[in-house]
MARLONU-825628 format. One record per residue (C-alpha): residue number from 1; x, y, z. Coordinates in steps of 0.5 Angstrom, whole numbers. Layout:
<atoms>
<atom num="NUM" east="X" north="Y" up="Z"/>
...
</atoms>
This chain:
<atoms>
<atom num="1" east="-131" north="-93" up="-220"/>
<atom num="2" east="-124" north="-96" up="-220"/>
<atom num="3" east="-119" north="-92" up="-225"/>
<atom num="4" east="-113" north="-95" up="-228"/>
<atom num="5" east="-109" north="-89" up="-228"/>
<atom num="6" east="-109" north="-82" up="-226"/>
<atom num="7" east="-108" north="-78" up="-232"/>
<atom num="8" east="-108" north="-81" up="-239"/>
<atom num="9" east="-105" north="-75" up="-245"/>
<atom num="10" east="-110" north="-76" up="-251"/>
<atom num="11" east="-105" north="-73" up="-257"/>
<atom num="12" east="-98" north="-75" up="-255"/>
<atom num="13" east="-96" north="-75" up="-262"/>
<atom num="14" east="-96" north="-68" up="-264"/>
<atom num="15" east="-90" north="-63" up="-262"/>
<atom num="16" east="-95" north="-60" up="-257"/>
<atom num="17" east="-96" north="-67" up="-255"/>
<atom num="18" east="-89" north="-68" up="-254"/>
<atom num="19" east="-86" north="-62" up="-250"/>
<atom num="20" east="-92" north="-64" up="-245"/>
<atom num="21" east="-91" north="-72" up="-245"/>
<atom num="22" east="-84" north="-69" up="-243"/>
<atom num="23" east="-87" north="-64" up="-237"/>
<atom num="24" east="-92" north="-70" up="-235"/>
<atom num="25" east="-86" north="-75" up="-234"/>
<atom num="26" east="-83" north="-71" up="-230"/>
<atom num="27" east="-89" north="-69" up="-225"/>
<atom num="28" east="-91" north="-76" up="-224"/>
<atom num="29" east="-85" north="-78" up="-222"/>
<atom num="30" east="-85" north="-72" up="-217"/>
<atom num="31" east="-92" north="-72" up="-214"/>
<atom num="32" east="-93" north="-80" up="-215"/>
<atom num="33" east="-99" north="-81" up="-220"/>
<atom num="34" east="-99" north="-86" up="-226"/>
<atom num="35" east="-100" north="-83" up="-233"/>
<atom num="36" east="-102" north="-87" up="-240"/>
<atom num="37" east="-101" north="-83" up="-247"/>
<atom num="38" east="-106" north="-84" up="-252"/>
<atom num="39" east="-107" north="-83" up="-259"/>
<atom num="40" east="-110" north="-87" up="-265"/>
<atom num="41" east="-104" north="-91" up="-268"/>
<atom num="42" east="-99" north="-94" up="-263"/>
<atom num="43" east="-93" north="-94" up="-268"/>
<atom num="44" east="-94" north="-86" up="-268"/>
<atom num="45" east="-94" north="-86" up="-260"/>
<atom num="46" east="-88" north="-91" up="-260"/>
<atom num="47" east="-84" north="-86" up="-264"/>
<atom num="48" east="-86" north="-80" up="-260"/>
<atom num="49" east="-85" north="-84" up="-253"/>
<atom num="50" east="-78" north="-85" up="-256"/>
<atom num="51" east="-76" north="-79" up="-257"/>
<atom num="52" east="-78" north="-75" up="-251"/>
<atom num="53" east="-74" north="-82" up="-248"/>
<atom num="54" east="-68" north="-78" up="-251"/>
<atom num="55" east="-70" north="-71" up="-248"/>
<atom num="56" east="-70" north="-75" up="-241"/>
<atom num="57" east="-64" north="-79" up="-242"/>
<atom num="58" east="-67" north="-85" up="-242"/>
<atom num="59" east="-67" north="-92" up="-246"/>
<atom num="60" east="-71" north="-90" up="-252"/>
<atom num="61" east="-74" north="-98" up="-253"/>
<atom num="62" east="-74" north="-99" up="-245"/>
<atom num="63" east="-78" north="-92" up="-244"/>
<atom num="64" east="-83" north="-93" up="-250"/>
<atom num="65" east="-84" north="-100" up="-248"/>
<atom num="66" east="-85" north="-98" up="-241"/>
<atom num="67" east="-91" north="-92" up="-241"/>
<atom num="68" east="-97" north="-95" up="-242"/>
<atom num="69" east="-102" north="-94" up="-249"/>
<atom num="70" east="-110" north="-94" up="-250"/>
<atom num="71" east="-111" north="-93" up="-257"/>
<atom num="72" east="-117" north="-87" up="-258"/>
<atom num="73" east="-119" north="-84" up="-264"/>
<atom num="74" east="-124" north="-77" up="-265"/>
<atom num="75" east="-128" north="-81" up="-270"/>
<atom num="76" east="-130" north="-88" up="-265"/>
<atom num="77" east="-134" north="-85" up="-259"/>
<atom num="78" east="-134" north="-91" up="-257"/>
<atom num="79" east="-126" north="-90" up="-255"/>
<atom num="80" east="-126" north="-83" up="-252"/>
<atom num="81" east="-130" north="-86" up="-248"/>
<atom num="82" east="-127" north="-92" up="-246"/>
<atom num="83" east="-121" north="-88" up="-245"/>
<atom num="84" east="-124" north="-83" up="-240"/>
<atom num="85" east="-127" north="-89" up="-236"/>
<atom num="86" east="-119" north="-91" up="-235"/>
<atom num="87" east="-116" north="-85" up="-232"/>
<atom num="88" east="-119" north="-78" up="-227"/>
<atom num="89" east="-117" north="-73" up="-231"/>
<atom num="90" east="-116" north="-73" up="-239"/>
<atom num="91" east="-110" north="-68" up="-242"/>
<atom num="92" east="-112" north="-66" up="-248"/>
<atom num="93" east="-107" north="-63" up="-254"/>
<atom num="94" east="-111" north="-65" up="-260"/>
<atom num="95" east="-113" north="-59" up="-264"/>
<atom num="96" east="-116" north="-55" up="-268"/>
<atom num="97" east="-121" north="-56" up="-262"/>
<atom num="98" east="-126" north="-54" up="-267"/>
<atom num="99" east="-126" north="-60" up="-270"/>
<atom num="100" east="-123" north="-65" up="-265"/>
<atom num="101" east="-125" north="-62" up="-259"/>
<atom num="102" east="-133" north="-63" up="-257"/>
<atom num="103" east="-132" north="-71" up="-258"/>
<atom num="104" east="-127" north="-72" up="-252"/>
<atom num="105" east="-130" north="-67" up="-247"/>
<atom num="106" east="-136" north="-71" up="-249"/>
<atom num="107" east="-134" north="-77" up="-246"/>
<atom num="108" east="-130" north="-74" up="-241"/>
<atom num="109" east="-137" north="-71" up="-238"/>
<atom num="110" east="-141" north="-78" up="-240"/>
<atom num="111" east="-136" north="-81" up="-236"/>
<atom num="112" east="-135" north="-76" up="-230"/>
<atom num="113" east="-128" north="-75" up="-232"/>
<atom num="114" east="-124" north="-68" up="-231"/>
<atom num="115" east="-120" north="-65" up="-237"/>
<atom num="116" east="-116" north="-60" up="-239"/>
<atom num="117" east="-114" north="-57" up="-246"/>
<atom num="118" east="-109" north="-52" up="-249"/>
<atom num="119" east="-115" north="-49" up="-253"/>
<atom num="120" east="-114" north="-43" up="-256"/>
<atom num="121" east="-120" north="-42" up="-260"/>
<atom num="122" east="-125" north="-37" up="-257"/>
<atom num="123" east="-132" north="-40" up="-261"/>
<atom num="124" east="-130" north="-47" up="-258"/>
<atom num="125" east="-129" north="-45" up="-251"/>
<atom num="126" east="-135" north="-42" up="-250"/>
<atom num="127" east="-140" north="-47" up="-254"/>
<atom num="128" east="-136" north="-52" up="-249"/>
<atom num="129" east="-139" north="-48" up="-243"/>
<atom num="130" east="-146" north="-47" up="-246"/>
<atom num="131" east="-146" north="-54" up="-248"/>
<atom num="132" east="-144" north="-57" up="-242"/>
<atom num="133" east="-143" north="-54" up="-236"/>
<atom num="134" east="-149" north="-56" up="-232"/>
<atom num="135" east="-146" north="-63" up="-234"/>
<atom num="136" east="-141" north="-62" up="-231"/>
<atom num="137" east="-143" north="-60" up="-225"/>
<atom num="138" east="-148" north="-65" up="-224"/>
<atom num="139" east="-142" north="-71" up="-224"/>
<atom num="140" east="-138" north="-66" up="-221"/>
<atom num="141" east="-132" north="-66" up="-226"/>
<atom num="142" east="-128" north="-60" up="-228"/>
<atom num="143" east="-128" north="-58" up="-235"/>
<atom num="144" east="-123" north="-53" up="-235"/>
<atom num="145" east="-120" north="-51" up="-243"/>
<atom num="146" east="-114" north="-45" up="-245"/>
<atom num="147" east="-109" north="-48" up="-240"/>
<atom num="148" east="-104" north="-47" up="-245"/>
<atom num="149" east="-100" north="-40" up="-247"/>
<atom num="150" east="-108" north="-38" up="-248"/>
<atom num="151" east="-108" north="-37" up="-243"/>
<atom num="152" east="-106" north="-39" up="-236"/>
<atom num="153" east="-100" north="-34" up="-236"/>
<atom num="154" east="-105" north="-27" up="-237"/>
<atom num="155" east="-111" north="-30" up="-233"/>
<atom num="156" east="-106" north="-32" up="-227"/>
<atom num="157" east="-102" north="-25" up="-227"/>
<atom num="158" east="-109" north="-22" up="-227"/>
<atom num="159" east="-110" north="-25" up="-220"/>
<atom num="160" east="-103" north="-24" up="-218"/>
<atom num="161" east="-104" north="-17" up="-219"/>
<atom num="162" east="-112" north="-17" up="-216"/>
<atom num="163" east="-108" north="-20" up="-209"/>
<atom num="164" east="-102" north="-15" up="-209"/>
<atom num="165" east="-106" north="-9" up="-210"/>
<atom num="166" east="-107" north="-5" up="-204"/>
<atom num="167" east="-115" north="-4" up="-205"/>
<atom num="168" east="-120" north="-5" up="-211"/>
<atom num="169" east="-118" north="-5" up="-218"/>
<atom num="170" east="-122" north="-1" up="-223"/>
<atom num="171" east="-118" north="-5" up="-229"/>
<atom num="172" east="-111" north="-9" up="-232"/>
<atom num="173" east="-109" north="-8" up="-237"/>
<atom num="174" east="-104" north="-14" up="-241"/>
<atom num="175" east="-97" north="-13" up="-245"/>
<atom num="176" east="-94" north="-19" up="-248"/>
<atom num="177" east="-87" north="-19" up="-250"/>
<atom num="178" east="-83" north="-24" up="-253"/>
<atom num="179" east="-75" north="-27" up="-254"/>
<atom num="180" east="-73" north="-31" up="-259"/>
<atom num="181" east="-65" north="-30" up="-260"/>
<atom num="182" east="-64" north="-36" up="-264"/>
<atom num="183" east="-71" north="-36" up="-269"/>
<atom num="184" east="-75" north="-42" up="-272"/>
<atom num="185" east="-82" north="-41" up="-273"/>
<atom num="186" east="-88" north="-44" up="-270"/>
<atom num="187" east="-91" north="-50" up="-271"/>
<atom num="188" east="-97" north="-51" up="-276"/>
<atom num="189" east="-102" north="-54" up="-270"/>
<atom num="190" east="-103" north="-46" up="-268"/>
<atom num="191" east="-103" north="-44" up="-274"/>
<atom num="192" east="-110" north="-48" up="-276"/>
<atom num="193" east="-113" north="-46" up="-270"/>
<atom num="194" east="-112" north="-39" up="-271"/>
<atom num="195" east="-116" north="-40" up="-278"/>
<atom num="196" east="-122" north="-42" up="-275"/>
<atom num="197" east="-121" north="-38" up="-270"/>
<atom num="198" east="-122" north="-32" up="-274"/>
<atom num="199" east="-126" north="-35" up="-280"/>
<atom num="200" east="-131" north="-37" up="-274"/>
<atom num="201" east="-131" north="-31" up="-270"/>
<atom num="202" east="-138" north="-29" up="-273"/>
<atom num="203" east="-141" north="-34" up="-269"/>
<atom num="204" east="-139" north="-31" up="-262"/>
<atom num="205" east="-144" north="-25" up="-261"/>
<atom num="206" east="-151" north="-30" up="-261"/>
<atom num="207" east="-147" north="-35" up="-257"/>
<atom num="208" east="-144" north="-30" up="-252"/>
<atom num="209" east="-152" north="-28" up="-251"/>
<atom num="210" east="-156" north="-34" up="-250"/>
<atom num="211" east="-149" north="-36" up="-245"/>
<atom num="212" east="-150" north="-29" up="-242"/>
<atom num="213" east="-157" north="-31" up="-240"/>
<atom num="214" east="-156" north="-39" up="-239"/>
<atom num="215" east="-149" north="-37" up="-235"/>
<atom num="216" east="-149" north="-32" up="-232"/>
<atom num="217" east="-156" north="-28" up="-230"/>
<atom num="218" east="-153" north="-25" up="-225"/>
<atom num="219" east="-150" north="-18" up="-229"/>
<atom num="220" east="-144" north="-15" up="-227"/>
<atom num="221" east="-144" north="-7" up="-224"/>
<atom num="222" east="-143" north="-3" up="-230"/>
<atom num="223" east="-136" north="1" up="-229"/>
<atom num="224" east="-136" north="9" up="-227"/>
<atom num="225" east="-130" north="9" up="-230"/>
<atom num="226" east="-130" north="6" up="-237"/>
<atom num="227" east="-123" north="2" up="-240"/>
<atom num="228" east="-122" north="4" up="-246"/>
<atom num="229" east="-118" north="1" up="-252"/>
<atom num="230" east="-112" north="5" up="-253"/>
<atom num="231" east="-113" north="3" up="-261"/>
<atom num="232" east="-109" north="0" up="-267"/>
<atom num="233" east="-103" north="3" up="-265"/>
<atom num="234" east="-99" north="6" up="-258"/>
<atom num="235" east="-94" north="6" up="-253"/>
<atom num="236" east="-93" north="5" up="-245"/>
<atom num="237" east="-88" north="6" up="-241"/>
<atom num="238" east="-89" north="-1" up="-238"/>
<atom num="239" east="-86" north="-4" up="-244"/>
<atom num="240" east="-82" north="-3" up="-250"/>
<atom num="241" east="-85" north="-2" up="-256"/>
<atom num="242" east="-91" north="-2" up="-260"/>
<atom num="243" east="-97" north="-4" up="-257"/>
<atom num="244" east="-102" north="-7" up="-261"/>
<atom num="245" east="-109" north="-10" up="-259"/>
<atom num="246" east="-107" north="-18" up="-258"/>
<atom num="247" east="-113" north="-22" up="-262"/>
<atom num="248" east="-112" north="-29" up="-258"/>
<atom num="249" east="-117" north="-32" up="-253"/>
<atom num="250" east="-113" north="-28" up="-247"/>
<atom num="251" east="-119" north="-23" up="-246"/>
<atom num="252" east="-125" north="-26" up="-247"/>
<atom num="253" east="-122" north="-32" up="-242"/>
<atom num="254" east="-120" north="-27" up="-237"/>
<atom num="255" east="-127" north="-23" up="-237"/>
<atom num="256" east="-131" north="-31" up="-237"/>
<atom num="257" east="-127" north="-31" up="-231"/>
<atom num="258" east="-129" north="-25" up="-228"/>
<atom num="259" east="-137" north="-26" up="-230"/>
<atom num="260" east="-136" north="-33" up="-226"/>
<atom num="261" east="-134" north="-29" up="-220"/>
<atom num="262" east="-139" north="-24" up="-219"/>
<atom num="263" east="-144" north="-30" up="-220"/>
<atom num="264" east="-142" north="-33" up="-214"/>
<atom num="265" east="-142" north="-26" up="-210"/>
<atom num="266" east="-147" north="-22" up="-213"/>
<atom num="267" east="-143" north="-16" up="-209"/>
<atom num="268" east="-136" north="-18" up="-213"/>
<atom num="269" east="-133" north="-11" up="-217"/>
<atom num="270" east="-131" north="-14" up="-223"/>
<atom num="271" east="-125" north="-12" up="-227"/>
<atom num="272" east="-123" north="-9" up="-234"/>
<atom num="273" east="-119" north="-12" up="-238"/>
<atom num="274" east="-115" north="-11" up="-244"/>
<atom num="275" east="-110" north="-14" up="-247"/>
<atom num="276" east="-105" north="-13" up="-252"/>
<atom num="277" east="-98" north="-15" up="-255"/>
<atom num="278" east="-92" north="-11" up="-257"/>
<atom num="279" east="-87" north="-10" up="-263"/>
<atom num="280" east="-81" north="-7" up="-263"/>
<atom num="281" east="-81" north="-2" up="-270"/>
<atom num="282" east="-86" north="2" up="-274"/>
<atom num="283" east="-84" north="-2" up="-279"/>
<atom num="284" east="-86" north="-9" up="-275"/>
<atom num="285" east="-92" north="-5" up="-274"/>
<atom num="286" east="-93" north="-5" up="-282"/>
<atom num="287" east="-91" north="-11" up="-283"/>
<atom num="288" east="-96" north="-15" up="-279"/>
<atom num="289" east="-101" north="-10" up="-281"/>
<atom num="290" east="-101" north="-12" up="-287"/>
<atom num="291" east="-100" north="-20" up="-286"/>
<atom num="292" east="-106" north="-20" up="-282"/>
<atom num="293" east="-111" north="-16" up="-286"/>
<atom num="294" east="-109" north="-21" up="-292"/>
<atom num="295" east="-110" north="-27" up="-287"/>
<atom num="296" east="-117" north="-24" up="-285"/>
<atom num="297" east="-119" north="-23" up="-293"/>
<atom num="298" east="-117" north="-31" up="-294"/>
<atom num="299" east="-121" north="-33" up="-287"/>
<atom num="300" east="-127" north="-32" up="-290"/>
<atom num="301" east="-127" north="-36" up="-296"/>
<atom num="302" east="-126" north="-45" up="-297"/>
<atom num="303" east="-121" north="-44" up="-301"/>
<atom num="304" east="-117" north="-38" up="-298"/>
<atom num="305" east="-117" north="-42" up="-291"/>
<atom num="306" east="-115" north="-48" up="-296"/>
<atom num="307" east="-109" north="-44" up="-298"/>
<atom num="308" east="-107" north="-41" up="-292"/>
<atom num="309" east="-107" north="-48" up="-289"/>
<atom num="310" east="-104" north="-51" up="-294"/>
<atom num="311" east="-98" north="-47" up="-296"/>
<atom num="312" east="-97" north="-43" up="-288"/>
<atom num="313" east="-89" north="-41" up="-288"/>
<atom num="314" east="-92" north="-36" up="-294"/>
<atom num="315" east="-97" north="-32" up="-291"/>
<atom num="316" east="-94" north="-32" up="-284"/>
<atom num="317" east="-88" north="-29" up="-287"/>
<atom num="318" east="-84" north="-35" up="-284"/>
<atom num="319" east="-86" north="-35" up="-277"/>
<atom num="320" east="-91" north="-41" up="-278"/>
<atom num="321" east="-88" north="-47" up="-280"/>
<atom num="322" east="-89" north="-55" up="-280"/>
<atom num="323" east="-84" north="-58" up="-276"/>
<atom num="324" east="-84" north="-51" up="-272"/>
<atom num="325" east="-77" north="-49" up="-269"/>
<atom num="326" east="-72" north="-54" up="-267"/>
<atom num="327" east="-71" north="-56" up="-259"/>
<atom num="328" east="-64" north="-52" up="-258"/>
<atom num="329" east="-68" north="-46" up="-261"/>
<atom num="330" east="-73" north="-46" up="-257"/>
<atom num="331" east="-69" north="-47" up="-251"/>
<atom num="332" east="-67" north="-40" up="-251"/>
<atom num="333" east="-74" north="-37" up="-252"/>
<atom num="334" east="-78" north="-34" up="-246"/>
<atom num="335" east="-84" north="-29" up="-245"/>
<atom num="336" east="-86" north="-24" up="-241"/>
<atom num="337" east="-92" north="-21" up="-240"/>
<atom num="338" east="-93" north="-15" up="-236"/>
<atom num="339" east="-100" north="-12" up="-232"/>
<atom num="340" east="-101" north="-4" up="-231"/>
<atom num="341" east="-107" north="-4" up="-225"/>
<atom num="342" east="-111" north="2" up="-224"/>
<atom num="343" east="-115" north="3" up="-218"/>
<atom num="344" east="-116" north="5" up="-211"/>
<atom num="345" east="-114" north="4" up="-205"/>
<atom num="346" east="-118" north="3" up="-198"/>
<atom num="347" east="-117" north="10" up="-195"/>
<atom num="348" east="-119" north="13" up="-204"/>
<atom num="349" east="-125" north="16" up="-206"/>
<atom num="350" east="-128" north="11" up="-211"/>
<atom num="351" east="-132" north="16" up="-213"/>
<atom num="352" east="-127" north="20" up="-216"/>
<atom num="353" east="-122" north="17" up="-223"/>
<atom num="354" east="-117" north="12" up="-220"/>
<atom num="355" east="-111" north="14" up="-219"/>
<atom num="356" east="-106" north="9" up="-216"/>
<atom num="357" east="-103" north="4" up="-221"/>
<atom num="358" east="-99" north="-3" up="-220"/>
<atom num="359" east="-95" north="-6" up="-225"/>
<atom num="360" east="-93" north="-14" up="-225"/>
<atom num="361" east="-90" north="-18" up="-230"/>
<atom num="362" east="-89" north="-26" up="-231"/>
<atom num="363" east="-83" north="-29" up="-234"/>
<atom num="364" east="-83" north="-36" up="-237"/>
<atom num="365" east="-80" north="-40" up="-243"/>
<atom num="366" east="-82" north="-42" up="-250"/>
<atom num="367" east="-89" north="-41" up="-249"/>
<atom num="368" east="-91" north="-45" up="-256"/>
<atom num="369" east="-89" north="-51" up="-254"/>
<atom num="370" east="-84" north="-53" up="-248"/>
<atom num="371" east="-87" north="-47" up="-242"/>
<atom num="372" east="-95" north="-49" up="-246"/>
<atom num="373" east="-93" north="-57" up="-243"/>
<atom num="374" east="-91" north="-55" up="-236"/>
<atom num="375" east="-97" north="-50" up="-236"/>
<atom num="376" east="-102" north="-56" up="-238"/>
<atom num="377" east="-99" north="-61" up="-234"/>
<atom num="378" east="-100" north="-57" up="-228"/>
<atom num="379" east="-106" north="-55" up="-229"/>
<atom num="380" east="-109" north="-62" up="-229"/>
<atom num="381" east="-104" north="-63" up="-222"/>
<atom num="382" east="-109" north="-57" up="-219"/>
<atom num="383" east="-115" north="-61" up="-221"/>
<atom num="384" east="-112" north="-68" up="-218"/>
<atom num="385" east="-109" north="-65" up="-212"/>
<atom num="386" east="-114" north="-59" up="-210"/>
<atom num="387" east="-120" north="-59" up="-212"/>
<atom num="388" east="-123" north="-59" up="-205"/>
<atom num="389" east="-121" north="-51" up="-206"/>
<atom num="390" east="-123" north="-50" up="-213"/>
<atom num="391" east="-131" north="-48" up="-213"/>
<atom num="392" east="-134" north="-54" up="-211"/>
<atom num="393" east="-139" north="-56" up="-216"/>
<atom num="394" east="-135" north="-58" up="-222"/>
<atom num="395" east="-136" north="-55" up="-229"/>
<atom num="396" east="-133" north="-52" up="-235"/>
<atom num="397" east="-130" north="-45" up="-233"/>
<atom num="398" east="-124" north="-42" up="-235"/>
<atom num="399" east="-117" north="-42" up="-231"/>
<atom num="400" east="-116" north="-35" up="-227"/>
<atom num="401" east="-123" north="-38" up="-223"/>
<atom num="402" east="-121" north="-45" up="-223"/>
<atom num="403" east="-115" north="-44" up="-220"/>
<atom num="404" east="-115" north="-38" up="-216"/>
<atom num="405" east="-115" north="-41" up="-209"/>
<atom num="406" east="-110" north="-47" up="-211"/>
<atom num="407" east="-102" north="-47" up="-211"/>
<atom num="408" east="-102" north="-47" up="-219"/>
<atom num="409" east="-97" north="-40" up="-219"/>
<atom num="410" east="-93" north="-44" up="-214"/>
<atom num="411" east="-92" north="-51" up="-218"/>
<atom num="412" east="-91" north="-46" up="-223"/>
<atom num="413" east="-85" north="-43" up="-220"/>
<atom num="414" east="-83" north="-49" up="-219"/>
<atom num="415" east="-82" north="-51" up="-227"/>
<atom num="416" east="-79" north="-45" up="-230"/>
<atom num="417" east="-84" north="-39" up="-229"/>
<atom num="418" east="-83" north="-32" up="-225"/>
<atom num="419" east="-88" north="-27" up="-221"/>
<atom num="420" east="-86" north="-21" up="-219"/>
<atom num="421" east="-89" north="-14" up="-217"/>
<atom num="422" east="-85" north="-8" up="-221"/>
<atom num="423" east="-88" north="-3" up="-218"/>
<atom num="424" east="-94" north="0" up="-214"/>
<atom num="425" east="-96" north="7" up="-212"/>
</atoms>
């Protein structure tokens, strides 16, 4: 089937559109591919061609003209499927994916058309797997999600620290660390789906069950030596501060990549993960402490949720705003998320406590908006360009699986990212 274009960007309005509508240009220019935007109201799509025109240094009127448009709505089927039909990957910036989410990864694998989205709501990622991987698989498209800061950077380190450990790991654990000398909050969009995220997390154990035995029948080796979590509050030596559980989808998306493996090789040790994020005082501690425990409260009842999305600059304490931050402010922002390995090396004794440790870190910028979009935008290159190295059947699977024999952390380094070994022993 003839395609018109290379990759279509479902939802260029929004900020997160925006910022990868930026990255997207750049990288088909680059690599040569044609791309179109898409959304359900040209005027708005003009409006943002425009001023991501500006940040180009381009004619505004020239560029909006120049850059071609579907119209595509997630309550028209019949347009997402259209859509799907005119390119080979569709990028998909439109959330809450709870809501949004399902129809256009539907048209997508209807008409054997791959996707990429930034979804960070665990519930809707894994209900995508259940629902459509065989799909996918059978039409030989890749359905990945959580290519966005949830959670290319965590599942890519892990497989950074996996290659530069001289043996087997037992576990990793993560740390994320963040840099905002200028302030600004974060855009609503994230905001929203952390809500459902959180007031939906009493679907996950039976989802996870029945996709345990659809998924993954082959059940991977129990641990000898177990990773426990270090709990609510503590420190390490790999990073400043406070370490406190991360609640994001950057656990389940790394330990999905790891039950992937061992379906494909049976012998496959799986890795432990846990993951966390750190602050810089008891008192930051307490703070958020207390913002997440009224969060949680207000998650479970329609008029809580209703609140805490109506009113999100209140009950974030500022951080989550409409609008979010300005482009200068987040031109100064960077992450960085560190990786602390335990394992053994070759000549070890396994069946003795691992001992030998290996710190790694990525760097990168802004993660919400501007690193989100160049980590999206690469992916879907990854699928267009390398798929003869991905698993060569297609279907929904998570990035550190997908990607892991591709150049991805290489296009990455090229667009503003850094992978380093901090120390080995």
């Amino acid at each position: 089937m003839s395609r018109g274009f290379d990759i279509i960007l479902f939802g260029a309005t929004g900020v997160t559109g925006r910022y990868t509508l930026e990255a997207l240009y750049k990288a088909c220019q680059q690599e040569k591919l044609s791309f179109a935007v898409a959304g359900r109201n040209e005027g708005r799509l003009n409006e943002a061609l425009e001023e991501v025109a500006k940040w180009l240094g381009k004619d505004p009127k020239g560029f909006s003209a120049e850059v071609p448009k579907v119209i595509a709505n997630t309550s028209d089927q019949e347009s997402l499927r259209k859509m799907a039909r005119q390119c080979r990957i569709v990028v998909n910036t439109v959330g809450p994916y709870r809501f949004y989410g399902e129809a256009v990864v539907s048209a997508c694998v209807e008409e054997g058309t791959n996707h990429v989205d930034v979804s960070g709501e665990p519930a809707f990622i894994e209900s995508m797997q259940l629902k459509y991987h065989e799909l996918a698989k059978a039409k030989n498209v890749y359905i990945v999600s959580a290519c966005g800061f949830d959670s290319i950077p965590c599942d890519t380190l892990i497989s950074f620290t996996k290659e530069n450990f001289r043996g087997r790991l037992n576990s990793i654990e993560t740390f994320l660390t963040f840099r905002s000398p200028k302030g600004g909050a974060t855009n609503t969009g994230t905001w929203n789906s952390l809500i459902q995220g959180v007031a939906n997390r009493g679907e996950l154990p039976a989802l996870r069950k029945k996709t345990a035995e659809v998924l993954f029948p082959t059940k991977p080796e129990k641990p000898k030596f177990k990773l426990d979590s270090r709990g609510l509050v503590s420190t390490t030596a790999v990073a400043k501060g406070y370490s406190l559980p991360f609640p994001g989808s950057d656990r389940p998306v790394a330990l999905t990549s790891e039950r992937f493996r061992v379906q494909v090789d049976p012998n496959y040790k799986a890795v432990q993960v846990q993951t966390y994020f750190q602050m810089p005082s008891l008192l930051s501690v307490f703070l958020l402490s207390l913002g997440a425990a009224l969060f949680l409260i207000m998650t479970q009842f329609s008029r809580g949720r209703s609140l805490l999305s109506k009113y999100p600059h209140v009950f974030s304490f500022g951080f989550f705003r409409e609008g979010g931050a300005t482009r200068d402010q987040l031109e100064d922002r960077t992450f960085r998320t560190y990786a602390l390995g335990k394992g053994w090396h070759a000549d070890d004794d396994e069946s003795k406590p691992p001992t030998r440790k290996i710190v790694c870190a990525i760097d990168g910028p802004d993660p919400g908006y501007i690193g989100t979009g160049r980590m999206l935008v690469t992916s879907a290159v990854c699928i267009l360009k390398e798929s003869t190295v991905m698993p060569s059947s297609g279907g929904c699977i998570p990035p550190g699986f997908a990607f892991e024999k591709t150049t991805l952390r290489r296009r990455l380094e090229d667009v503003g990212f850094k992978f380093t070994v901090k120390s080995s022993e």
